[in-house]
N, C-alpha and C positions, 0 to 999 in steps of 0.2 A: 504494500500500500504506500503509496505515495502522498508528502503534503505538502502544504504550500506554507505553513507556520508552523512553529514548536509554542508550544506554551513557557511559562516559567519551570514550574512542574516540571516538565518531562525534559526540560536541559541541566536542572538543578540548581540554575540561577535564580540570585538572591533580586526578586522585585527593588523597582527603583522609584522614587518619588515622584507619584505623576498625579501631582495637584499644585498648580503653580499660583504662589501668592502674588494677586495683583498688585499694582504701584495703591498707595493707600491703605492697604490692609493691616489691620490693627490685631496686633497677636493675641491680645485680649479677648477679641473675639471668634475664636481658631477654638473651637472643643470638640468637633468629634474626630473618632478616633482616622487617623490615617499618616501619610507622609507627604509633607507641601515642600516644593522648592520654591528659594526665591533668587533667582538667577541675574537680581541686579542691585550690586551693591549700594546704591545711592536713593534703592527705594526700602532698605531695610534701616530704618531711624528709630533711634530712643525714645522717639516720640510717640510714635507705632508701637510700643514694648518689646522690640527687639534688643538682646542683652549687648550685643555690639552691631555699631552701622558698620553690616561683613554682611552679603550674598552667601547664603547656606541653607539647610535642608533642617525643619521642623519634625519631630513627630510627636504626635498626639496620642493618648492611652485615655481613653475614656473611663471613670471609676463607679458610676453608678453611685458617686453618691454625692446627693440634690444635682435639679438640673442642672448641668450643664459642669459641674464636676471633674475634673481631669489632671491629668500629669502634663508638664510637655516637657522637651528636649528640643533644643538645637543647636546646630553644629557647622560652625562659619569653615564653611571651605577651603580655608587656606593655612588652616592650626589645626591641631589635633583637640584642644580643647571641647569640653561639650558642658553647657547650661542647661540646667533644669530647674523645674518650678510647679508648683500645685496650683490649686483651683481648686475651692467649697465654699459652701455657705448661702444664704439667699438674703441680699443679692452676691453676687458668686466674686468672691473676692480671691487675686491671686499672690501668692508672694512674691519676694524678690526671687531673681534670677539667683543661683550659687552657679561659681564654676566646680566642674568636676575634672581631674585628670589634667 
């Protein structure tokens, strides 16, 4: 049998972030769960709650608990470093960014 695509699955590759945060996107409001890139540096701002204005790849762990509840992670592409930070409560307040690693 012949195909014309592989999935992730059947080559063993590790899925890659395919939810692109637009210019303006407020990480504040990023809860469910997935993996966003944001592929340009001068639209990821402190203003935005991005832990450095760096183009890098989010991801999101939803926790089930109160709306909208979550972990994230992100990871500026160009250091190995990674920030994380929670989300709870209503209204759903997050804390600071810590760096890990």
């Amino acid at each position: 049998m012949t195909k014309d695509a592989l999935t992730v699955n059947e080559t063993g590759a590790v899925p890659m972030a395919d939810k692109t945060l637009p210019a303006g996107t407020d990480l504040n409001g990023i809860t469910e769960s997935g993996q966003y890139f944001q592929n340009v540096t001068s639209n990821a701002t402190m203003l935005l709650n991005y832990p450095e204005a760096v183009a890098g790849v989010l991801v999101v762990y939803s926790t089930g608990v109160d709306d909208g509840g979550c972990r994230q992670g992100y990871m500026p592409y160009n250091f190995t470093l990674e920030y994380r930070r929670y989300a709870f409560g209503s209204p759903l307040g997050f804390s600071t960014w810590r760096a890990c690693g």
